[in-house]
C-alpha positions as CSV (number, residue, x, y, z in Angstrom):
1,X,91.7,128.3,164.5
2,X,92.0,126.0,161.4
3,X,88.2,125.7,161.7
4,X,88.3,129.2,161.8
5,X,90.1,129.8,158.9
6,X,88.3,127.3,156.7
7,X,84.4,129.3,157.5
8,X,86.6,132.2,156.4
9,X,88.2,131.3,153.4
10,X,84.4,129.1,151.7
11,X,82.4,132.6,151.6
12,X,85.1,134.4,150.8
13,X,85.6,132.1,147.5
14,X,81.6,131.6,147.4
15,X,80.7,135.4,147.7
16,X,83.7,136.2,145.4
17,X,82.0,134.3,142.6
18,X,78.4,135.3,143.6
19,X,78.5,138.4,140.9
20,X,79.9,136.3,138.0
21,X,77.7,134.2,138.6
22,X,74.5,136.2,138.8
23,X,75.5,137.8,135.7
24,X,74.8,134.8,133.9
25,X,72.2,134.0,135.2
26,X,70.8,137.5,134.9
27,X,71.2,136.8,131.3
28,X,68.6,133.9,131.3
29,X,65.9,135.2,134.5
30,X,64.4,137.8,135.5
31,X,65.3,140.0,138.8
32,X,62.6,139.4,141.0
33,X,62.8,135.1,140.0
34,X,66.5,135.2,140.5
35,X,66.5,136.8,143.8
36,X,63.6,135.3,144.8
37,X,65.1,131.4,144.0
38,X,68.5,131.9,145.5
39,X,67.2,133.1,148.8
40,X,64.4,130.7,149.3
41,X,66.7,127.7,148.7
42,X,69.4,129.6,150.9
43,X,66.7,130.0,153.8
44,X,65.8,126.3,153.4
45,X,69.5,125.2,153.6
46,X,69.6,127.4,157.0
47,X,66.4,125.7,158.6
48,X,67.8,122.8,160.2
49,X,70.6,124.9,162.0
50,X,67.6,127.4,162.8
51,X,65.2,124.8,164.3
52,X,68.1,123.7,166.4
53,X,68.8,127.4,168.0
54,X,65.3,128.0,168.3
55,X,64.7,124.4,170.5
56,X,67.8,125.0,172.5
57,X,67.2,129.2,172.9
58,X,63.0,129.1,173.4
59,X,61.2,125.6,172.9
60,X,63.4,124.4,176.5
61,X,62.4,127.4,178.2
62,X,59.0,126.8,177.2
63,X,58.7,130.0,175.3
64,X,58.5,130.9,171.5
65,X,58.7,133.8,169.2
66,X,56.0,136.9,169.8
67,X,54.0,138.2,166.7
68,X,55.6,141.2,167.4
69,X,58.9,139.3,166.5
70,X,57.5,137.6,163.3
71,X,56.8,141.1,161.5
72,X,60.1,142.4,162.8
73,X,61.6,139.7,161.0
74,X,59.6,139.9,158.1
75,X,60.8,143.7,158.3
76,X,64.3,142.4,158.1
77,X,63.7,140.1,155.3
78,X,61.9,142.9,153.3
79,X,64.7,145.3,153.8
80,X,67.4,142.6,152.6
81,X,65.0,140.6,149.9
82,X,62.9,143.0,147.6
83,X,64.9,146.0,148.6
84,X,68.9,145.3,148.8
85,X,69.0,142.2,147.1
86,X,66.7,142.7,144.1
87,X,68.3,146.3,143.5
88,X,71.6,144.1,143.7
89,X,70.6,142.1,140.8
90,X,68.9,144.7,138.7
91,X,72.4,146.5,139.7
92,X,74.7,143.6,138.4
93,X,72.4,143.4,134.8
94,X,73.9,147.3,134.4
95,X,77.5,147.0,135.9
96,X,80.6,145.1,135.0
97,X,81.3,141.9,137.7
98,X,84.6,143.4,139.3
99,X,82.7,146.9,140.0
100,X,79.4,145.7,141.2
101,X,81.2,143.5,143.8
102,X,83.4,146.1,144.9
103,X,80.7,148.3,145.2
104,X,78.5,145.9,147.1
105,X,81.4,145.3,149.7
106,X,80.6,148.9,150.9
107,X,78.1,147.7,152.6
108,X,80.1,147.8,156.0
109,X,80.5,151.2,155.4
110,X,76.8,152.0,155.3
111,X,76.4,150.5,158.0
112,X,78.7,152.0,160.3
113,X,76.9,155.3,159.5
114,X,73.3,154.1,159.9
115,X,74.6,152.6,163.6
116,X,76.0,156.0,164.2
117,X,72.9,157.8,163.1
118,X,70.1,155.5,164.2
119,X,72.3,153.4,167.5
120,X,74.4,154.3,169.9
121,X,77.3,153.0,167.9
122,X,79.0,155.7,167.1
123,X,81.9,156.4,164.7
124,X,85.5,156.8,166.7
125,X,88.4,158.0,164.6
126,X,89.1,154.5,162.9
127,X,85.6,153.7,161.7
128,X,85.2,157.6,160.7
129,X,88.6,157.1,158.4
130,X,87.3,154.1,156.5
131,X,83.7,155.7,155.8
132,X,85.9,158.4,154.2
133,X,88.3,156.0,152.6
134,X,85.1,153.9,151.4
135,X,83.4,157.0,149.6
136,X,86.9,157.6,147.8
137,X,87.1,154.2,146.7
138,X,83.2,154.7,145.7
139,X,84.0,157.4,143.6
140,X,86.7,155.4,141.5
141,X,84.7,153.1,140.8
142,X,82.0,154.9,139.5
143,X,84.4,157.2,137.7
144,X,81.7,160.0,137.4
145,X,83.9,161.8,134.7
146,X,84.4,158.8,132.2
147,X,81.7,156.0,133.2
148,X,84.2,152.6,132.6
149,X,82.8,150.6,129.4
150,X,80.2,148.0,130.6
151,X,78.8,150.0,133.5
152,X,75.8,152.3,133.4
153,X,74.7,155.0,135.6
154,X,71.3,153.5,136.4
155,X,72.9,150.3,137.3
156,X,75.9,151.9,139.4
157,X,72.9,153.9,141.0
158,X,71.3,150.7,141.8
159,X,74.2,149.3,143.3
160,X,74.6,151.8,145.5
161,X,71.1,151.3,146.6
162,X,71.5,147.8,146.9
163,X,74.7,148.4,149.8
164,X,73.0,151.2,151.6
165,X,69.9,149.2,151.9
166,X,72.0,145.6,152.9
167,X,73.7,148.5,155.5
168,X,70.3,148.8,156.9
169,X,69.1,145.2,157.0
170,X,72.4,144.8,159.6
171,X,71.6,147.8,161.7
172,X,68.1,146.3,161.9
173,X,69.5,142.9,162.4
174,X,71.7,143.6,165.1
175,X,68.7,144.9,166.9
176,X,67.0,141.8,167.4
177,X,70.0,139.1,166.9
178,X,70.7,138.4,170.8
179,X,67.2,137.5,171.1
180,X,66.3,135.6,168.2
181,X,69.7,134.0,167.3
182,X,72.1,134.1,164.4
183,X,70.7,131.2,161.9
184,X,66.5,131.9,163.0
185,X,67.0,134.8,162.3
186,X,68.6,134.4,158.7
187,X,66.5,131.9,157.8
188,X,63.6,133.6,158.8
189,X,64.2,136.8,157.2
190,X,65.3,135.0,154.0
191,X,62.4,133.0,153.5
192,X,59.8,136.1,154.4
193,X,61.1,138.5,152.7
194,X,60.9,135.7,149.8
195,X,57.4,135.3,150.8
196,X,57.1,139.1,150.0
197,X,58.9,139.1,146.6
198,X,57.3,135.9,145.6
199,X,53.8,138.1,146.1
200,X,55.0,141.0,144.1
201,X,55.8,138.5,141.8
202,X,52.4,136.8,141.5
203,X,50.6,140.3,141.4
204,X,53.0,141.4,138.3
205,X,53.0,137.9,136.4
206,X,56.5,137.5,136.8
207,X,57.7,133.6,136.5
208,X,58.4,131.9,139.1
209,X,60.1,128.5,138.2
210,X,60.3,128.9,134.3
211,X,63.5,128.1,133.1
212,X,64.8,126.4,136.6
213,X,64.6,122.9,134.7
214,X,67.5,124.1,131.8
215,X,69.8,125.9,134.3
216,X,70.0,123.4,137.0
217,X,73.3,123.6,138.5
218,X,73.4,127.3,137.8
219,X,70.3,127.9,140.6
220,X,71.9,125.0,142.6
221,X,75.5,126.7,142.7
222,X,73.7,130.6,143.2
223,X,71.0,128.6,145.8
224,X,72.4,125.7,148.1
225,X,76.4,127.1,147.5
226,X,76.5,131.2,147.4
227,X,73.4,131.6,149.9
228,X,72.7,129.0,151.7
229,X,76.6,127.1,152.3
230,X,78.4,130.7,151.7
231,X,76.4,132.2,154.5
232,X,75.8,128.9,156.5
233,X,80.0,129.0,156.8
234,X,80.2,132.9,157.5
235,X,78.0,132.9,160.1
236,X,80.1,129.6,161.6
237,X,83.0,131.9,161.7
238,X,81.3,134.3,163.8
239,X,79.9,131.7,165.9
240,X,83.9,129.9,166.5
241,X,85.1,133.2,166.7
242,X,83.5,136.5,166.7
243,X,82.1,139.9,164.4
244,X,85.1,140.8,163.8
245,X,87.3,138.2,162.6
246,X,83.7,137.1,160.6
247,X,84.0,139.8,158.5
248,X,87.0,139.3,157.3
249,X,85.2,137.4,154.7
250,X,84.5,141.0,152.9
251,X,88.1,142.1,153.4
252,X,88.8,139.1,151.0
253,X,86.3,138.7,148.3
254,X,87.2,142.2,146.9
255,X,90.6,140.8,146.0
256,X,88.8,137.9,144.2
257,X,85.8,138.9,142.1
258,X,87.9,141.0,139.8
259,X,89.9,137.9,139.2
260,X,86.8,135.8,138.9
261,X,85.0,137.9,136.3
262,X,89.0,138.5,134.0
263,X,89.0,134.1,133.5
264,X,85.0,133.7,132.9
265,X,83.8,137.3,131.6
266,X,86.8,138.2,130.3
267,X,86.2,142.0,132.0
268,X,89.1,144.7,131.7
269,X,89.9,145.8,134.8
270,X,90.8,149.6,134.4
271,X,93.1,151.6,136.6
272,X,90.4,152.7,138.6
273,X,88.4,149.8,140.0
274,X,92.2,148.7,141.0
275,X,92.7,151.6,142.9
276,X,89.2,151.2,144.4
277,X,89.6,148.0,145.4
278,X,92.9,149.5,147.2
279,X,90.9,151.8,149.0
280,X,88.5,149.4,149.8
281,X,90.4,146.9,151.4
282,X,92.1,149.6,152.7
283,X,89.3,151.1,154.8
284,X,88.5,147.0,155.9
285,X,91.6,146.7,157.6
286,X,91.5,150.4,159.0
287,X,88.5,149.0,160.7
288,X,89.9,146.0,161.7
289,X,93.0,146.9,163.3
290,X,91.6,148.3,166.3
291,X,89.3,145.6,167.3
292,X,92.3,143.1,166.2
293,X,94.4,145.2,168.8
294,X,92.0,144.8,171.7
């Protein structure tokens, strides 16, 4: 259980920073290289645990990954990569810290109505009463009547996006997870759907690795910590654990973004976002507390 505890408590810290940090770093890269850096040196850090799933799940049956399964994955990795994540970042450039990592946390939300639309996971009464309970926290932290200083529509909009899409990514995920296993997967769909940004990229004369030298430990800390140890430790959870206990880790970083972006952005955090982030953790433990029952 301690171990437990301790996979839960890193991300939670990690990912509660991850929109403070990208902030900053927003102000000195573009979109497409900041997304594109942190998630290829994430996908690296999650190769070695990957080769070792994949030798123990395929290479000693003597089998190995179809073609069919590479372009699902690189599927995967487009629909997190230069869909979710790059709307996330393009997101966080128009949105105070606290709102766009509330918003973000959503995501479970989404994808509880994907599964119920496109799987035959279907909402029961708890899961329906957080999907309402996350659109009502949604809406108060947009605060369509009097947009909050610091945010802008397009980059709320883009937020929004950014959790729907990451909403889809885990439907699609889920799909092929048994076969392929937790960390080849990750690390696979990281590093393709990369591949595809880094090719958009190179088509649109974006940088690549301009200005990487003079922020060093600001793409090490968003690289190798937030994406690569921050989901390297979340998915360890899962693993020691299960799902549900896992995602505790987005029932917690809510409570410590705000915090994180008051000490180093010195954000105002308005009646609202509080009373979104309410809701938000809210509708978490709402869809938590039958699955902790069972």
């Amino acid at each position: 259980m301690k171990k437990v505890i301790i996979c839960i408590l890193i991300p939670a810290f990690l990912f509660g920073t991850m929109e403070v940090a990208l902030k900053i770093g927003g102000a000195s890269f573009d979109s497409l290289q900041l997304t594109f850096l942190r998630f290829i040196i994430g996908g690296a850090v999650l190769v070695p645990f990957a080769i070792k799933e994949y030798r123990d799940k395929f290479t000693a049956r003597g089998e190995k990954l179809s073609l069919k399964d590479w372009g699902w994955l690189t599927l995967v990795g487009v629909m997190c990569i230069p869909i979710s994540m790059l709307a996330f970042q393009i997101g966080i450039k128009g949105c105070n810290a606290s709102t766009a990592a509330s918003i973000i946390c959503l995501n479970t939300v989404f994808t509880m109505l994907v599964a119920h639309l496109f799987t035959s996971e279907k909402l029961d009464r708890n899961k329906g009463l957080a999907v309402i309970m996350g659109f009502v926290a949604l809406f108060f932290m947009i605060r369509p009547w009097d947009v909050q200083e610091g945010n802008t529509i397009f980059g709320l909009v883009m937020m929004v996006v950014a959790s729907s899409a990451f909403g889809v990514y885990t439907v699609m995920g889920k799909q092929s997870l048994a076969r392929v296993g937790l960390f080849t997967q990750t690390a696979a769909s990281f590093i393709l759907g990369s591949a595809v940004l880094l090719v958009i990229m190179l088509a649109t004369d974006r940088p690549v690795f301009a200005g990487v030298a003079d922020h060093p430990w600001l793409i090490a800390y968003l690289g190798i910590l937030v994406t690569g140890v921050g989901y390297l430790a979340y998915f360890l959870a899962i693993k020691y654990s299960d799902a549900t206990t896992g995602s505790l880790v987005f029932f917690i970083k809510p409570a410590i973004a705000p915090f994180v972006a008051i000490v180093v952005l010195h954000e105002t955090i308005m009646w609202n976002t509080i009373i979104g982030i309410v809701l938000l953790i809210s509708a978490s433990f709402v869809t938590l507390l039958k699955p902790l029952k069972d």
